[in-house]
C-alpha positions as CSV (number, residue, x, y, z in Angstrom):
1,X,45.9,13.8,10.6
2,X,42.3,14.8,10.9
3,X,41.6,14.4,7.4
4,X,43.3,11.2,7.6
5,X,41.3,9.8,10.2
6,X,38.1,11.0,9.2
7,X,38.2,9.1,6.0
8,X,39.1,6.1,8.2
9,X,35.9,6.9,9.2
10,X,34.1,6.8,6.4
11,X,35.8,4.0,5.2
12,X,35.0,1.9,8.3
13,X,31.4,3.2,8.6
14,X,30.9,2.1,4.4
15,X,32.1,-1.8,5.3
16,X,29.5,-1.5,8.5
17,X,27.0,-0.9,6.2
18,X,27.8,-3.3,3.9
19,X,28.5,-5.8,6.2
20,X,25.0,-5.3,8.1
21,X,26.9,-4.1,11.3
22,X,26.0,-0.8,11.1
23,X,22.3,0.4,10.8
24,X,22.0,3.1,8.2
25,X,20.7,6.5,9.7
26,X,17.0,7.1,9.7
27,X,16.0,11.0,9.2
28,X,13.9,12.6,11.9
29,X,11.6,13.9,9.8
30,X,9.5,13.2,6.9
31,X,8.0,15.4,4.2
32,X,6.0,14.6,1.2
33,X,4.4,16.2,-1.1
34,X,1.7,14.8,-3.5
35,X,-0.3,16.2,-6.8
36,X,-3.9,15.8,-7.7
37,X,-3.9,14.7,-11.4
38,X,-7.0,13.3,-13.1
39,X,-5.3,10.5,-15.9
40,X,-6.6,7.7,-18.0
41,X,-5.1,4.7,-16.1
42,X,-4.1,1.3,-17.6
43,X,-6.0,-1.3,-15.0
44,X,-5.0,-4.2,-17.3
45,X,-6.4,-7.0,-19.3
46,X,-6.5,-4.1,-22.3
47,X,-8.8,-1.7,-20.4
48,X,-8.3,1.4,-19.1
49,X,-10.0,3.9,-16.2
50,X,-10.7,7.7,-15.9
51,X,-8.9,7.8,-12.5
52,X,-8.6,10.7,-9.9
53,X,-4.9,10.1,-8.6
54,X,-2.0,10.9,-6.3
55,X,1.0,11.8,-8.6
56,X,-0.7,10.2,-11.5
57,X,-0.9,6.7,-10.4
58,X,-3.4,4.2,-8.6
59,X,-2.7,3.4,-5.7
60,X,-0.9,6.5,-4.9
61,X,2.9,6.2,-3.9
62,X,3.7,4.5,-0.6
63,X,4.9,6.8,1.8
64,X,7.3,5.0,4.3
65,X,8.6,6.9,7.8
66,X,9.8,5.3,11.1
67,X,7.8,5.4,14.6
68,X,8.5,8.4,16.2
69,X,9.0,10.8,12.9
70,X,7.3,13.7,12.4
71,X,6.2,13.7,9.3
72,X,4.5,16.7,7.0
73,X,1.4,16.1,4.3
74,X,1.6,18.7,1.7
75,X,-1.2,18.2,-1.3
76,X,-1.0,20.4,-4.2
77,X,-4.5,20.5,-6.3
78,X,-4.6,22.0,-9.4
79,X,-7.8,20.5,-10.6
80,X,-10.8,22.4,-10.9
81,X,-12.3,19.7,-7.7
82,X,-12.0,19.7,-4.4
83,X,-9.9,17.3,-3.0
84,X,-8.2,16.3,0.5
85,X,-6.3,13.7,2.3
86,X,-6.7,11.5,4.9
87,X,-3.9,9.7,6.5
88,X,-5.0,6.8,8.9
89,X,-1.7,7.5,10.7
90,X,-2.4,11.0,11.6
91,X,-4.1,11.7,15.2
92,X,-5.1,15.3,14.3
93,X,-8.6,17.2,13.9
94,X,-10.0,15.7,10.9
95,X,-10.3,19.1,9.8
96,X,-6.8,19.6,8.3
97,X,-7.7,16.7,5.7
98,X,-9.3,18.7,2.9
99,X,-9.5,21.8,1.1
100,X,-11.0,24.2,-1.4
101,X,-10.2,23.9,-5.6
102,X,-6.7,25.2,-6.2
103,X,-5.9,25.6,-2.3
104,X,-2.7,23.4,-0.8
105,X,-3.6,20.9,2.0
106,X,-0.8,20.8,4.2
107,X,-0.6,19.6,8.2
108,X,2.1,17.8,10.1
109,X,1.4,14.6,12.9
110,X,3.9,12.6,14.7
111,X,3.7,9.0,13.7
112,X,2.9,7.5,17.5
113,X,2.1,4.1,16.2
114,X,3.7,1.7,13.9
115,X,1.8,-0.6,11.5
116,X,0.0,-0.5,7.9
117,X,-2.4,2.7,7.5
118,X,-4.9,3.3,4.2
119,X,-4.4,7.9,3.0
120,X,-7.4,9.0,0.3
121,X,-9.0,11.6,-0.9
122,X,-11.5,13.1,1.9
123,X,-13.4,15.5,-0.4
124,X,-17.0,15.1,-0.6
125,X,-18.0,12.4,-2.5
126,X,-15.1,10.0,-0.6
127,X,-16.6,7.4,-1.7
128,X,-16.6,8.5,-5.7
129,X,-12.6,9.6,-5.3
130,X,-12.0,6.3,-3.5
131,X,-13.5,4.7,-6.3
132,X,-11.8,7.0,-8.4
133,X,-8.3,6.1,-7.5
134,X,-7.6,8.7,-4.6
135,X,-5.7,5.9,-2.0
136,X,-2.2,4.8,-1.3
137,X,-0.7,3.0,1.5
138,X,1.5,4.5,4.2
139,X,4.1,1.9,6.4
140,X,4.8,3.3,9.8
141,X,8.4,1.3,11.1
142,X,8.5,-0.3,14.4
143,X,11.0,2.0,16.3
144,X,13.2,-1.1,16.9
145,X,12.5,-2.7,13.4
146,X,10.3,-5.8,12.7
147,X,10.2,-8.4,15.8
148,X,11.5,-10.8,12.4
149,X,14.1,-8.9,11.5
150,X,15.2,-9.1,7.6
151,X,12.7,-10.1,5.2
152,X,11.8,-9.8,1.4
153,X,9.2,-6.8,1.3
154,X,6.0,-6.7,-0.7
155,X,3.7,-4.1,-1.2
156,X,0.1,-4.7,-2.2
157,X,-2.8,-2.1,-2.0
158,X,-6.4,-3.8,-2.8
159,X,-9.0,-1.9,-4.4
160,X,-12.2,-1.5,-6.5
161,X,-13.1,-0.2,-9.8
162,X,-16.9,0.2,-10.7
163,X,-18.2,0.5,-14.0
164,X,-18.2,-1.3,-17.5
165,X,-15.8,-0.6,-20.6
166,X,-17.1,1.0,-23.8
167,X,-16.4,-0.2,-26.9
168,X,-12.3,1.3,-26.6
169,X,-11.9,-0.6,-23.3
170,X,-12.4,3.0,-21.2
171,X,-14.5,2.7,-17.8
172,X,-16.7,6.0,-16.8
173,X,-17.2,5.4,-12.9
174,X,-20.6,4.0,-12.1
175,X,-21.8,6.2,-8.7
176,X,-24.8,3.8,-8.0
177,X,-22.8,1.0,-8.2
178,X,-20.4,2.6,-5.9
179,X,-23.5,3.2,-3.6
180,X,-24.8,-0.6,-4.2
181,X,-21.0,-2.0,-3.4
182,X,-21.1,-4.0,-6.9
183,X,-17.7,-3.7,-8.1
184,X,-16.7,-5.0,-11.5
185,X,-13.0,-5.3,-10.5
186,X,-12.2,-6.1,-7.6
187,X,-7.6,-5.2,-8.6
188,X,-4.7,-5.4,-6.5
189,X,-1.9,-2.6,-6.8
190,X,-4.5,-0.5,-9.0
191,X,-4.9,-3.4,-12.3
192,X,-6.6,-6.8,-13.3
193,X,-3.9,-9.7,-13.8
194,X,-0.6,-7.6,-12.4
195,X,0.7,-10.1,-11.1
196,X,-0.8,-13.4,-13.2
197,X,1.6,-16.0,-14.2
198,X,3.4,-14.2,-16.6
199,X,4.2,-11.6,-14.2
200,X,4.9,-13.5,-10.8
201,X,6.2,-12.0,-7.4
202,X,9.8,-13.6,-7.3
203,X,10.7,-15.1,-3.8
204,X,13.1,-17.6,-2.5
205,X,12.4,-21.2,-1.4
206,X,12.6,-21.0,2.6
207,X,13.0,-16.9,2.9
208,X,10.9,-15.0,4.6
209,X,8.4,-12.9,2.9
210,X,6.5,-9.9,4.9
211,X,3.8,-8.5,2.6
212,X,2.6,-5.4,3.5
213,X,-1.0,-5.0,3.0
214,X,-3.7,-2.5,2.6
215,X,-7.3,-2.8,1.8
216,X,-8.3,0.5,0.4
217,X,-12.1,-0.7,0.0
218,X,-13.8,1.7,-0.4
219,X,-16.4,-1.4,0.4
220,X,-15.4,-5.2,0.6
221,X,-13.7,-7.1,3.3
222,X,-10.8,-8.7,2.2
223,X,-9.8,-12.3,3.2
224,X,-5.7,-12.5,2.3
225,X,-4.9,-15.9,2.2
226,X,-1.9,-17.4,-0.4
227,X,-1.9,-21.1,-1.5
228,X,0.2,-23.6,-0.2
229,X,1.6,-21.4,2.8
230,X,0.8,-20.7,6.1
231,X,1.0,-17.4,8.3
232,X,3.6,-17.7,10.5
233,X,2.7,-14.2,11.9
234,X,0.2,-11.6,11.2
235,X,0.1,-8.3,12.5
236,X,-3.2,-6.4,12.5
237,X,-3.1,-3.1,11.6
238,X,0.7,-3.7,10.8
239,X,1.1,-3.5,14.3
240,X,3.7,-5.6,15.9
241,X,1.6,-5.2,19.4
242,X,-1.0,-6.9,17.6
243,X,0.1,-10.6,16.4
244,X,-1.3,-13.7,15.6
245,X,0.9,-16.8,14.6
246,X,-0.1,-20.1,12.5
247,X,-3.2,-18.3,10.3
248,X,-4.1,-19.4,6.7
249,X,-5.9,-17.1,6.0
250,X,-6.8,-13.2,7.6
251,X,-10.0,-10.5,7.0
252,X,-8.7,-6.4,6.4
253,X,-11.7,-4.5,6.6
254,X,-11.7,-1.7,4.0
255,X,-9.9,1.5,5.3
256,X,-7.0,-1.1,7.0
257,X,-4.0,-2.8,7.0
258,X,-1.9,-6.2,8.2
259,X,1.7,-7.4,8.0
260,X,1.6,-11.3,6.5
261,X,4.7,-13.0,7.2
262,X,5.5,-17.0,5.3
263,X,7.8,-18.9,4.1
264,X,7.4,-21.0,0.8
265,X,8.5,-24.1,1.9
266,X,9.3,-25.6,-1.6
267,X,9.8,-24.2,-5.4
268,X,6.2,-23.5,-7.1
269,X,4.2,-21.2,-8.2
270,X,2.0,-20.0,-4.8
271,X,-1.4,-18.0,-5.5
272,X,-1.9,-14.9,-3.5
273,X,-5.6,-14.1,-3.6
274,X,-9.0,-12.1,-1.7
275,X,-10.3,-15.9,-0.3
276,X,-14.1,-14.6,-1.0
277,X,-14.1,-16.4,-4.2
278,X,-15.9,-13.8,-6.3
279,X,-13.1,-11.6,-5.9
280,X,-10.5,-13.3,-7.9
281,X,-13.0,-13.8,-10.8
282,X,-12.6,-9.8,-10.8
283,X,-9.0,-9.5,-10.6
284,X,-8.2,-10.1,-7.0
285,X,-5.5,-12.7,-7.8
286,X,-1.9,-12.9,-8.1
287,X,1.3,-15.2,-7.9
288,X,4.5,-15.6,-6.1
289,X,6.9,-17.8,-8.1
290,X,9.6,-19.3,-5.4
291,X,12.8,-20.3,-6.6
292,X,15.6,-21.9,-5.0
């Protein structure tokens, strides 16, 4: 009878899910661990970057927890560099960020605060491992979900890349142009052209879209704006406590976040883009193809 009615149970609790009725249980805790690997990257448009990375990949994964969670940063550096990082989430003494060649970085924080928070590399240089690739994106959950409810999710990390290829396509960081803030590529989710018009963001004519956003810098403001829609909420820093309604367009300062929220009101190709218009001439462009 027991075994009976627990796979009732399970039964029932498998059509909740389906169904929406039932929310699916989020863990109390959240533990990730990420490598130092220094790769050749592909950044598009046939050229390539000698990166510093998270797990082998710029931006670095995006690590997602719920409001409330206590969450654990474990680092494992191999390299023969010191390296660190820095989660914008994480009210702890800055201290436990970095450590020596070969020595794990490894601290704990509860996430107090919902919203859209830059991690990187805080080694000295931070501003050549920035550069270098050293940055991801970390989503904190509102305790109670977004004020929205369901929405297609997107994910886009803007950075920088400084320097000029050779004759193979490979780009050597440039440190003084790091220093001078004169990008050559200014990418979104770590490549020139990702997401051009061969390689749109899919979305559906009248659904909601909530891109989350981070602007990894290490220098330029960005201005998020997408042709053809408006913003019928942004929240800075991700933060629900923080919203704005009926915006075109919104600045993320380097080091932060936001949570852009639209509709595409008919079918089309819509251009996502940085609005300072030199930025899209160096890759800071993209498209979301809406279909009915």
């Amino acid at each position: 009878m027991l075994q009976r009615g627990y796979r009732a149970f399970l039964v029932a609790a498998v059509i909740g899910l389906t169904l929406g009725l039932v929310k699916p249980v989020w863990p109390a805790g959240r533990a990730f661990t990420l490598k130092v690997l220094d790769k050749t990257v592909d950044i598009g448009a046939g050229l390539k970057y000698r990166a510093a990375t998270y797990d082998g990949t710029v931006p670095g994964p995006t690590l997602r927890v719920r409001q409330g969670d206590d969450v654990t940063i474990n680092l494992v550096n191999d390299t023969v560099s010191a390296h660190g990082i820095n989660v914008y989430a994480a009210q702890i003494a800055p201290d436990h960020f970095s450590g020596d060649p070969h020595a794990e970085v490894k601290y704990s924080f509860r996430a107090d605060v919902p919203g859209v928070f830059v991690y990187h590399c805080s080694a000295i240089p931070v501003l050549r491992h920035v550069a270098d690739g050293m940055y991801g994106m970390m989503i904190v959950e509102p305790t109670h979900g977004w004020p929205n409810g369901d929405a297609q999710e997107v994910t886009i990390v803007q950075g920088e890349f400084y320097g000029t290829p050779d004759s193979t396509g490979l780009i050597m960081g440039n440190s003084q142009a790091m220093i001078d803030a004169r990008p050559d590529f200014v990418v979104f989710n770590g490549a020139v052209d990702k997401f051009d018009i061969d390689h749109p963001i899919g979305i559906k004519v009248g659904g909601l879209v909530r891109v989350f956003f981070a602007n990894a810098g290490p220098n330029l403001v960005s201005i998020f704006h997408v042709n053809g829609a408006i913003f019928a909420t942004v929240y800075r820093s991700g933060n629900p406590a923080d919203s704005m309604h009926d915006l075109s367009s919104f600045e993320v300062g380097p080091g932060s976040g936001a949570v852009f929220e639209f509709r595409a009101q008919q079918p089309g190709d819509y251009q996502f883009l940085d609005q300072a218009m030199a930025h899209p001439y160096k890759g800071a462009i993209g498209v979301f193809r809406a279909a009915p």
